[in-house]
C-alpha positions as CSV (number, residue, x, y, z in Angstrom):
1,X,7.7,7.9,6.5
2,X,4.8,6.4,8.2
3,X,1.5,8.4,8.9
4,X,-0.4,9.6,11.6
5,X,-1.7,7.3,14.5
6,X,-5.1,8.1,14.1
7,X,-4.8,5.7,10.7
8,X,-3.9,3.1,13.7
9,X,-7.4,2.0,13.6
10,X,-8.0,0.9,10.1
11,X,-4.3,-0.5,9.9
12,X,-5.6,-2.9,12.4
13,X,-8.6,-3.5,11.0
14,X,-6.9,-4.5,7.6
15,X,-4.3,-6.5,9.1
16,X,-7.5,-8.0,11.3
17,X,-9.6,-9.2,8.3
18,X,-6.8,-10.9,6.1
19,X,-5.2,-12.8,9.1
20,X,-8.6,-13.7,10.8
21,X,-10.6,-14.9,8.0
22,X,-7.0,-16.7,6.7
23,X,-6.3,-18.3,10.3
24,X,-10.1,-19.5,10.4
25,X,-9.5,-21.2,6.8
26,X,-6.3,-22.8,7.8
27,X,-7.8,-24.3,11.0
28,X,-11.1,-25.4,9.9
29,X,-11.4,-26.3,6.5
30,X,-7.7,-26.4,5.3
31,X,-7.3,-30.2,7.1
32,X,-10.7,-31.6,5.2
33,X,-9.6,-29.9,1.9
34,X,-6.1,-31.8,2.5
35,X,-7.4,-35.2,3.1
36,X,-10.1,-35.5,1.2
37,X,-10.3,-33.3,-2.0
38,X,-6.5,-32.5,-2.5
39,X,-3.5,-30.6,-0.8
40,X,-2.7,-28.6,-4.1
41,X,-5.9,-26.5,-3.4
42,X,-5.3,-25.4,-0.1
43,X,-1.4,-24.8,-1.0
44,X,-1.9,-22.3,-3.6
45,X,-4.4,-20.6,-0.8
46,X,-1.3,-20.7,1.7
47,X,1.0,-19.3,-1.1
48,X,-1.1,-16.2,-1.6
49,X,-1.8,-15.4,1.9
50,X,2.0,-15.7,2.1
51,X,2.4,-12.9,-1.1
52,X,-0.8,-10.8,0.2
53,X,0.8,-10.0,3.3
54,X,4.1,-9.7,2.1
55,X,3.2,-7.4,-0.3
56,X,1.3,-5.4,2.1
57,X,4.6,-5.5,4.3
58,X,6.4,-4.4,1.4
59,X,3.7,-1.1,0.8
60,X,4.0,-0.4,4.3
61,X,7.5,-0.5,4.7
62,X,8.7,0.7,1.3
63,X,10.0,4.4,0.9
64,X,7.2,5.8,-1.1
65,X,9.1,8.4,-3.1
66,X,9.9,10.9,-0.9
67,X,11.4,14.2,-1.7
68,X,13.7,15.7,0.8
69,X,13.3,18.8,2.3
70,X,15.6,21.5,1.9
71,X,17.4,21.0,5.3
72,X,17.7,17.4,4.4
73,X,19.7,18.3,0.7
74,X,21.8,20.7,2.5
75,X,23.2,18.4,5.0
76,X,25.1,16.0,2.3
77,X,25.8,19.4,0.5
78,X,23.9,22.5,-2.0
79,X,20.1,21.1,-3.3
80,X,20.2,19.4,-6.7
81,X,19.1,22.1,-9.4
82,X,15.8,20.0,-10.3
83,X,14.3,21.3,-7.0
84,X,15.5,25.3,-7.2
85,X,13.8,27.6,-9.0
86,X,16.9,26.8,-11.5
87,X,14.1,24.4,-13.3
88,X,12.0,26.7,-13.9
89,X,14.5,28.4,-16.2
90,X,16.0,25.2,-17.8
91,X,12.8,23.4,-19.0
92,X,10.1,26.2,-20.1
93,X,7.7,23.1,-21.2
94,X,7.4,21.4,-17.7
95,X,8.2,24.5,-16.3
96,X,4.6,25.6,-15.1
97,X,3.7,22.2,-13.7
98,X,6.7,22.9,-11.4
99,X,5.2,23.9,-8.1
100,X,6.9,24.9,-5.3
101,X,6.0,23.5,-1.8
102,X,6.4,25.6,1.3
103,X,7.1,23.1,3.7
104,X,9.5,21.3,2.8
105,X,11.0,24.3,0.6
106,X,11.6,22.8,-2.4
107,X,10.3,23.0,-6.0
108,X,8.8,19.9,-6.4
109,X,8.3,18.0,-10.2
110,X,5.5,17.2,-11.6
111,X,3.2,14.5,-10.2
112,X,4.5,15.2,-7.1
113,X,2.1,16.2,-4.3
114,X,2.7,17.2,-0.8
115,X,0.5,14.7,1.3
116,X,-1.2,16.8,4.6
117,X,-0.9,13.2,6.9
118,X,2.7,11.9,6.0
119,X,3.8,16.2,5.8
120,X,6.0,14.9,3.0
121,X,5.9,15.0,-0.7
122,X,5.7,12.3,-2.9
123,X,6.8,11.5,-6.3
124,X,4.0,10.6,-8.5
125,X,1.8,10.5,-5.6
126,X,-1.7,8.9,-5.9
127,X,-3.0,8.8,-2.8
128,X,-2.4,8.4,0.8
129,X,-3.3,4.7,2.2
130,X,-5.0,5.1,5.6
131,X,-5.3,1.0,5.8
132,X,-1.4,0.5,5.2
133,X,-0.7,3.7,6.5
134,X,1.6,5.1,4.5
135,X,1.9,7.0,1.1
136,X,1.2,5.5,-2.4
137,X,3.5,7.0,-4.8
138,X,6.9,6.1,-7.2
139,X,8.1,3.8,-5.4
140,X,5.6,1.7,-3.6
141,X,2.6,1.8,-5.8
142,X,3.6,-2.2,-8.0
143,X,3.5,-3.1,-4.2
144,X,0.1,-1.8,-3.2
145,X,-1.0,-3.0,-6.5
146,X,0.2,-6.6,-6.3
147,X,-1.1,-6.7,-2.5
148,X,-4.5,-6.1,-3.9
149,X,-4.3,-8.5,-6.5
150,X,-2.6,-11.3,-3.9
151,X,-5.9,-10.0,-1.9
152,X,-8.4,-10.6,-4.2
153,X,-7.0,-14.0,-5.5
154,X,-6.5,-15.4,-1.9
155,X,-9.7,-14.5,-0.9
156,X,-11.6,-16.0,-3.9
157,X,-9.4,-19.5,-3.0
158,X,-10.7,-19.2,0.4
159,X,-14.4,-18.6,0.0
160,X,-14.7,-22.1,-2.9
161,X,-12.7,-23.8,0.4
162,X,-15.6,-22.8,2.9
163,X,-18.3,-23.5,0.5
164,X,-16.6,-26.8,-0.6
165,X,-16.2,-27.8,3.0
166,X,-19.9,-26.9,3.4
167,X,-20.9,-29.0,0.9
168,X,-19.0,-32.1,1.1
169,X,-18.5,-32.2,5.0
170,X,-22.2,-32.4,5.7
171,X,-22.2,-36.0,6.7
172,X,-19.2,-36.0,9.3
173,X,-19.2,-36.1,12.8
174,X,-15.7,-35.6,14.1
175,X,-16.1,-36.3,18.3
176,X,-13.2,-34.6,18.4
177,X,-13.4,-31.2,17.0
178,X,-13.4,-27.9,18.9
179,X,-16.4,-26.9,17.7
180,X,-20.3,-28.4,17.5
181,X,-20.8,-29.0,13.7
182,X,-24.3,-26.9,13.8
183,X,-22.2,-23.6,15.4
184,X,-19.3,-24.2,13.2
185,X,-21.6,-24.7,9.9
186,X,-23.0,-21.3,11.1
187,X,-19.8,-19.5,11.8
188,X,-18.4,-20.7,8.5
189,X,-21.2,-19.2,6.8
190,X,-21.2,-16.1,8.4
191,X,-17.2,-16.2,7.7
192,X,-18.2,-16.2,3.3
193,X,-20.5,-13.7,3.8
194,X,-17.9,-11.1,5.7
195,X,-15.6,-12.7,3.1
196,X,-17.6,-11.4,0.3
197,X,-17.8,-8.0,1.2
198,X,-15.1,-7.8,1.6
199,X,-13.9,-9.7,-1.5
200,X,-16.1,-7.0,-4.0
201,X,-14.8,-3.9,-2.1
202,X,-11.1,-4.7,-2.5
203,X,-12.0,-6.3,-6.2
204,X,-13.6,-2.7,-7.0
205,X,-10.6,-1.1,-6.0
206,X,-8.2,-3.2,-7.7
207,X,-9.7,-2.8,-11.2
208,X,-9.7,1.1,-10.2
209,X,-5.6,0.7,-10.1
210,X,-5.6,-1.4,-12.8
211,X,-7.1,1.0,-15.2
212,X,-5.2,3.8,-13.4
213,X,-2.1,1.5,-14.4
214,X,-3.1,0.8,-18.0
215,X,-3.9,4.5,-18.7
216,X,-0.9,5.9,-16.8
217,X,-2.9,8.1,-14.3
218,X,-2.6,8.6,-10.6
219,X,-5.6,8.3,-8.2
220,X,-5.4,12.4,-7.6
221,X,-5.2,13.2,-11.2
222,X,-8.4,10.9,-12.2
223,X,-10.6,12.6,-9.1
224,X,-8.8,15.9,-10.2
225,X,-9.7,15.4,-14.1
226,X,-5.6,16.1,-14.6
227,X,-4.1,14.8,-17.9
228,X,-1.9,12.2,-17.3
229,X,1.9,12.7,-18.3
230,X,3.2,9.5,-20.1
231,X,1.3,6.8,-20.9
232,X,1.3,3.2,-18.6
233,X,3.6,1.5,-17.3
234,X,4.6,3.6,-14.4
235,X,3.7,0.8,-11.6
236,X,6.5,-1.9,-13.3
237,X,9.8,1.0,-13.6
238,X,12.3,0.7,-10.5
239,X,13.3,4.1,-10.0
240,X,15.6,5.5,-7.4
241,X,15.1,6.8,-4.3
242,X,15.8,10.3,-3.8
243,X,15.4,10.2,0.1
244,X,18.2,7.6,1.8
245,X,16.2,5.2,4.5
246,X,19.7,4.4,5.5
247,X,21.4,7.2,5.9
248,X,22.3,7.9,9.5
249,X,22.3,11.8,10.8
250,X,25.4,13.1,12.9
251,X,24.9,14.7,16.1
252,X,26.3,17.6,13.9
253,X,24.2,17.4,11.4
254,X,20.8,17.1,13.4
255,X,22.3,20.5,14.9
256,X,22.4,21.9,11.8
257,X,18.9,20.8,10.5
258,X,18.1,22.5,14.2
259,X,19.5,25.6,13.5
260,X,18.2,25.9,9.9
261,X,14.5,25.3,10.7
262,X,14.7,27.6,13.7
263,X,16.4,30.4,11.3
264,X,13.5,29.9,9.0
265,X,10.5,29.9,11.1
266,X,12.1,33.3,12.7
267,X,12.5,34.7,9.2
């Protein structure tokens, strides 16, 4: 499900800039915030680190909407008619957006794309997610969505806590702090300006999705210039997963899967 390792990198490098910007926020300005200001500020700032990276857990980890392969539908029995050429007969209006993919075998419905780093293909796939490295598609785009959101919100709450602290901690001399207050008023700042950046990259991105959401378009169909199929909504449906993450293969049935890729790369 997951992608490629090259996509290591910039996993880490996401997963680097929410928890160290967060963990420098919780150490040195969420104790002055708490005692002197008030400890509802810095608690909604905990509460959405806590839903930004869960949510980005939950894109990560969530089964994007793949469609099985061919081997994969014929080891719990014939492939469902949707993905044969059957469709093609049944439903002469969605007929031509029908496609078929040769790698996995399968005709696959419309929306769905076949993505080159996950070799998998999606339903309603809109892109794949080098910095959560995985697919965005059916099943796991409300997550990305909401983790960008959570992103944007936490990161706002933290930048007013550094600049508070900056402004109302000016006077204090704690002997007993880690760092010199001169370094640490410096670091800080350097911290809001990374912060930012950062902060109207992601925000550019997340009103993207959001109109993508509101209009009821996918990433690859608004580069593409497709028309969208339906209108809205698509990020809030809880649709089923056609690939089972807990399905455990046989010994017998990984033979089989084996034997039928061999066959077809001799054929």
């Amino acid at each position: 499900m997951l992608g490629p390792l090259s996509d290591l990198p910039r996993v880490l490098l996401a997963w680097g800039l929410v928890l160290c910007l967060s963990c420098a926020y919780f150490v040195f300005v969420l104790p002055y915030l708490w005692r002197e200001v008030s400890a509802a500020f810095p608690l909604v700032t905990v509460l959405l680190f806590l839903c930004t990276v869960l949510c980005m857990a939950l894109t990560m980890t969530r089964e994007p909407g793949i469609l099985p392969r061919k081997c994969i539908f014929e080891l719990n029995g014939p492939v469902p008619s949707q993905f044969t050429v059957e469709v093609l007969i049944k439903d002469l209006v969605l007929g031509a957006q029908y496609k078929y993919c040769p790698t996995c075998m399968v005709f696959r419905p419309p929306r769905a794309s076949h993505c080159s780093k996950c070799d998998n293909c999606v339903e309603d796939f809109d892109h794949h997610c080098p910095f959560l490295n995985n697919c965005i598609g059916k099943r796991n785009y409300k997550f990305f969505l909401l983790s960008l959101i959570s992103a944007v919100a936490e990161a706002l709450s933290a930048i007013t806590g550094f600049l508070a602290y900056l402004l109302y901690n000016k006077d204090q001399n704690d002997e007993k702090a880690l760092i010199d207050d001169q370094i640490l008023f410096y670091l800080i700042i350097g911290l809001v300006v990374l912060a930012t950046i950062v902060t109207l990259l992601v925000a550019i991105l997340c009103l993207f999705h959001l109109d993508l959401c509101l209009s009821g378009q996918t990433t690859r169909e608004r580069l593409r210039h497709i028309k969208a199929i339906g209108k809205g909504g698509k990020c809030c449906k809880l649709d089923q997963s056609w690939f089972d993450t807990r399905q455990v293969l046989t010994e017998k049935q990984v033979k089989k899967a084996q034997n039928w890729r061999n066959s077809a790369v001799n054929e």
